[in-house]
Biotite code that builds the C-alpha atoms (Angstrom):
import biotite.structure as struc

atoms = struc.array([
    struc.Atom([-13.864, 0.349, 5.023], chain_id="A", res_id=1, res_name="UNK", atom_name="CA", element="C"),
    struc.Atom([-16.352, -0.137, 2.562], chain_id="A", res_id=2, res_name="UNK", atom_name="CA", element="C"),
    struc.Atom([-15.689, -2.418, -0.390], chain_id="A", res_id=3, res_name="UNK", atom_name="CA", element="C"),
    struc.Atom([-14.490, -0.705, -3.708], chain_id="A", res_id=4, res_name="UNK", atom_name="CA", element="C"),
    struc.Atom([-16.642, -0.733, -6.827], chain_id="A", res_id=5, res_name="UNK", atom_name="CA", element="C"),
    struc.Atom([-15.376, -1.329, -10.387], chain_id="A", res_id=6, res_name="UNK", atom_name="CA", element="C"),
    struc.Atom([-15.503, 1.768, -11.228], chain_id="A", res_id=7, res_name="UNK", atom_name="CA", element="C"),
    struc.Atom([-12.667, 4.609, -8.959], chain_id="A", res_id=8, res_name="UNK", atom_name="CA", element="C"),
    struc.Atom([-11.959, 7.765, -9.483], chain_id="A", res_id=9, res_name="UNK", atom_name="CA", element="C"),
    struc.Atom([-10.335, 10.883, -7.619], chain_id="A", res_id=10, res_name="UNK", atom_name="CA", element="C"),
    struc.Atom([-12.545, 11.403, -4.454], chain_id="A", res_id=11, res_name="UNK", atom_name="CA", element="C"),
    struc.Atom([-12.736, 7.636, -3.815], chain_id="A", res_id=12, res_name="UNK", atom_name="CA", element="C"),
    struc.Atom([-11.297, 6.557, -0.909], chain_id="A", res_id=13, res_name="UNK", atom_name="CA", element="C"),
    struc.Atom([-7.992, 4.984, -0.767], chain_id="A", res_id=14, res_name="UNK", atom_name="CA", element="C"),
    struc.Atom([-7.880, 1.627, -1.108], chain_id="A", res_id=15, res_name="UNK", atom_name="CA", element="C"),
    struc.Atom([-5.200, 0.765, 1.618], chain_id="A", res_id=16, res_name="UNK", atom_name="CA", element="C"),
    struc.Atom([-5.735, 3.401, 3.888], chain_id="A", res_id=17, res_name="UNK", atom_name="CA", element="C"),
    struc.Atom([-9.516, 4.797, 3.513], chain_id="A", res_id=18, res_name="UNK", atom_name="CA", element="C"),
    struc.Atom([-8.777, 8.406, 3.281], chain_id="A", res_id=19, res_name="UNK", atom_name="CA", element="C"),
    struc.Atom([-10.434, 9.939, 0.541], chain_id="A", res_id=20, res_name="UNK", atom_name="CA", element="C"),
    struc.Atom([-8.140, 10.957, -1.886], chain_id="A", res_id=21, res_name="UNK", atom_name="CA", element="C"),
    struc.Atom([-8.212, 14.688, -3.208], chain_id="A", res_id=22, res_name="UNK", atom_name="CA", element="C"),
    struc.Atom([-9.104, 14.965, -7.006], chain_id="A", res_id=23, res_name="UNK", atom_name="CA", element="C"),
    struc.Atom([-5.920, 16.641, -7.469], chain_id="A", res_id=24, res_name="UNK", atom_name="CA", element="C"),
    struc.Atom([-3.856, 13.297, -6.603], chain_id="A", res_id=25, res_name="UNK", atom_name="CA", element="C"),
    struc.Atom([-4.920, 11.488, -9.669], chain_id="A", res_id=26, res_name="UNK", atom_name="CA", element="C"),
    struc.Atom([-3.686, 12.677, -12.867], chain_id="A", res_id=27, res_name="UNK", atom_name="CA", element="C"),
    struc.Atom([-6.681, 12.984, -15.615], chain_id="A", res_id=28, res_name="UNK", atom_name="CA", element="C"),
    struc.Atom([-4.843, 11.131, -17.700], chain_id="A", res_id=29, res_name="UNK", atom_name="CA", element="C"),
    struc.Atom([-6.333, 7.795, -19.061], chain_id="A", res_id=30, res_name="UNK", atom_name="CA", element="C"),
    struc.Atom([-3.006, 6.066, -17.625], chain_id="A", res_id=31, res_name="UNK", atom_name="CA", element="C"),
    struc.Atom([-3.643, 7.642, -14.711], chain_id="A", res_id=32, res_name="UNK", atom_name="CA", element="C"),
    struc.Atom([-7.205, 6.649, -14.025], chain_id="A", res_id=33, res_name="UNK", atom_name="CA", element="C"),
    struc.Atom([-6.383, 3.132, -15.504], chain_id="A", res_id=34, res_name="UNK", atom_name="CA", element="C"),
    struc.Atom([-3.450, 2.617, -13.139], chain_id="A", res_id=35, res_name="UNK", atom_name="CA", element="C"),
    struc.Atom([-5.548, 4.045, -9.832], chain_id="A", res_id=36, res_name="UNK", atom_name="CA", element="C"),
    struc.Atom([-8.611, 1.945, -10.584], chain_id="A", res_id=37, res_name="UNK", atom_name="CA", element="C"),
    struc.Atom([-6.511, -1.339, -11.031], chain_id="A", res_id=38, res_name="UNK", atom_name="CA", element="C"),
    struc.Atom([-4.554, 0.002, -7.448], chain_id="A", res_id=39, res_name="UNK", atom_name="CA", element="C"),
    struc.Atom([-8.082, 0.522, -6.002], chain_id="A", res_id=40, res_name="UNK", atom_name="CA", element="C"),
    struc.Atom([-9.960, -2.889, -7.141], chain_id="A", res_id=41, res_name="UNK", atom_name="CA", element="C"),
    struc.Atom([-7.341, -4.967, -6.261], chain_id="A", res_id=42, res_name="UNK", atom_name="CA", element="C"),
    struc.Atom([-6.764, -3.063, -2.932], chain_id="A", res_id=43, res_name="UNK", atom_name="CA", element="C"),
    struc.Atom([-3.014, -2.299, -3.265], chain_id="A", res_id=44, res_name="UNK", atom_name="CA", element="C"),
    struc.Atom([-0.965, 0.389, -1.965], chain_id="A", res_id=45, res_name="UNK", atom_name="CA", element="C"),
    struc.Atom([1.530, 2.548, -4.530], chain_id="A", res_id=46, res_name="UNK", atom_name="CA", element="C"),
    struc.Atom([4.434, 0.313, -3.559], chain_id="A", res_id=47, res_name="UNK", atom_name="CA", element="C"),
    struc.Atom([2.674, -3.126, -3.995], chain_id="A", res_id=48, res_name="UNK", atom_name="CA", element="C"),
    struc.Atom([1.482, -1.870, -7.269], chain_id="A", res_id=49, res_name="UNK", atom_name="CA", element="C"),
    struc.Atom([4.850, -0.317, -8.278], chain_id="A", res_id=50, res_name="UNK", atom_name="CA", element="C"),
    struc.Atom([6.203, -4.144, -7.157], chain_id="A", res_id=51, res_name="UNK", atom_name="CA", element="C"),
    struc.Atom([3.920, -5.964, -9.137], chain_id="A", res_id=52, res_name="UNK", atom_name="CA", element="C"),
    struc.Atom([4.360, -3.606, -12.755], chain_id="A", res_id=53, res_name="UNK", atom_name="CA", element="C"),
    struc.Atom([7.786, -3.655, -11.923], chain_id="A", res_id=54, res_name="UNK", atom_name="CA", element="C"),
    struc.Atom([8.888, -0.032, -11.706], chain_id="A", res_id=55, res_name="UNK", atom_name="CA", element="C"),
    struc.Atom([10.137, 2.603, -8.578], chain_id="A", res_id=56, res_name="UNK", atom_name="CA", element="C"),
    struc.Atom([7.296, 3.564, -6.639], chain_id="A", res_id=57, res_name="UNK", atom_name="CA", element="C"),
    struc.Atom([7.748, 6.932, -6.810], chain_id="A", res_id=58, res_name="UNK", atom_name="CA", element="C"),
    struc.Atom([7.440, 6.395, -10.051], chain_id="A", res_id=59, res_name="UNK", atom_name="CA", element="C"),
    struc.Atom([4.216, 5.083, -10.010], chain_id="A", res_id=60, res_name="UNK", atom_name="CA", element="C"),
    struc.Atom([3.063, 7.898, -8.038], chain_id="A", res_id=61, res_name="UNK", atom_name="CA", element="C"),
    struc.Atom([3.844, 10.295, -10.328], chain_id="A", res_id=62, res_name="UNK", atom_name="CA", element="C"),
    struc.Atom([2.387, 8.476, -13.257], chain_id="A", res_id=63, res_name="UNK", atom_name="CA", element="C"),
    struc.Atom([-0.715, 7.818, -10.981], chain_id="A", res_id=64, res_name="UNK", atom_name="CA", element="C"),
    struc.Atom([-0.411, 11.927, -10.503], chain_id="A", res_id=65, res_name="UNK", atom_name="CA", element="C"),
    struc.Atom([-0.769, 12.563, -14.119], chain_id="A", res_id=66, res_name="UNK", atom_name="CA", element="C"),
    struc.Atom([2.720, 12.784, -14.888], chain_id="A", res_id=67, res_name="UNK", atom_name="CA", element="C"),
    struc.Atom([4.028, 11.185, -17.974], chain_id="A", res_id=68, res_name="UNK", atom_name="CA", element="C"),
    struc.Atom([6.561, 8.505, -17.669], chain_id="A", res_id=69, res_name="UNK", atom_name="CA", element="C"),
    struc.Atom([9.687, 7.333, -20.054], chain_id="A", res_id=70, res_name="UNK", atom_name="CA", element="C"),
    struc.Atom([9.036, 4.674, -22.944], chain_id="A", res_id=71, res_name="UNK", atom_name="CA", element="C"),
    struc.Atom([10.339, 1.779, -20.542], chain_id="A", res_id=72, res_name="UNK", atom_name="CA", element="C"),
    struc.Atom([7.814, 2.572, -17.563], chain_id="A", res_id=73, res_name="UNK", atom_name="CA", element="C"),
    struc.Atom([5.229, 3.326, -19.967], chain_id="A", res_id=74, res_name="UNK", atom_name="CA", element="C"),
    struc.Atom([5.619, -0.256, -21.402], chain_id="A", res_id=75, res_name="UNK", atom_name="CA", element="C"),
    struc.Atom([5.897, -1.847, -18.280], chain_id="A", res_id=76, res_name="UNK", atom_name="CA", element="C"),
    struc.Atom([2.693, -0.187, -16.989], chain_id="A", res_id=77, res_name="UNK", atom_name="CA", element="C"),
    struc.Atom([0.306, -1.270, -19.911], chain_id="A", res_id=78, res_name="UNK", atom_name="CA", element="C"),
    struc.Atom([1.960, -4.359, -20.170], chain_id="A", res_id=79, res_name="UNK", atom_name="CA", element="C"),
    struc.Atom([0.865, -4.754, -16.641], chain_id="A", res_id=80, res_name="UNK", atom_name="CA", element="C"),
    struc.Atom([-2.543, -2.995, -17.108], chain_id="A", res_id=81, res_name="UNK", atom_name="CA", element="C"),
    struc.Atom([-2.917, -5.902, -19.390], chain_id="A", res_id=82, res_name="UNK", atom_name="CA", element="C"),
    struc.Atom([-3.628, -3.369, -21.976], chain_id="A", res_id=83, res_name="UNK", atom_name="CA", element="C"),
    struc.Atom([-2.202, -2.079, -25.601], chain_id="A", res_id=84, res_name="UNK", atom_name="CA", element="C"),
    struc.Atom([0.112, 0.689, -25.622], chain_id="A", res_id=85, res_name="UNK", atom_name="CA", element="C"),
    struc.Atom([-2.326, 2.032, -28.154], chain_id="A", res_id=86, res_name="UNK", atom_name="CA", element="C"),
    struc.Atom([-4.767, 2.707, -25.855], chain_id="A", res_id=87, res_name="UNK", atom_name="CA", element="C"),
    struc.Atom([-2.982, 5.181, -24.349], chain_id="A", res_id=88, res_name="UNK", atom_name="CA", element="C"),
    struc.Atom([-1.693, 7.226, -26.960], chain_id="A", res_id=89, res_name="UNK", atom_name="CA", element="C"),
])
């Protein structure tokens, strides 16, 4: 599998798995992309990622999908972004 670049978006491949993941699986949101490209450059799969932010990871998923989370997650997912909740307001 070739190594990811800084830089992921829908119709990268999959960092876990390689499959090339369809544009419609990541949200356009800029949580969405933030959270994928973290998943992809530090080669983690939704539930390793949902471990580390400390949330469900269907949860993640959805967030990762586009959907938009509850204050709590939210919080939890920029905190572990490493990023201000501004940001993605």
């Amino acid at each position: 599998m070739p190594k990811p670049t800084p830089q992921h978006r829908a119709g990268d491949a999959c960092p876990t798995c390689g499959r090339v993941l369809p544009r419609s699986k990541v949200g356009d949101t800029k949580l969405a992309r933030a959270l994928f490209g973290r998943r992809a450059d530090e080669l983690l799969s939704v539930r390793q990622a949902a471990a580390q932010a400390g949330v469900d990871h269907s949860t993640y998923y959805r967030t990762e999908a586009g959907k938009t989370p509850d204050l709590a997650t939210f919080v939890r997912l920029a905190t572990w972004l490493g990023d201000a909740l501004e940001d993605y307001v």
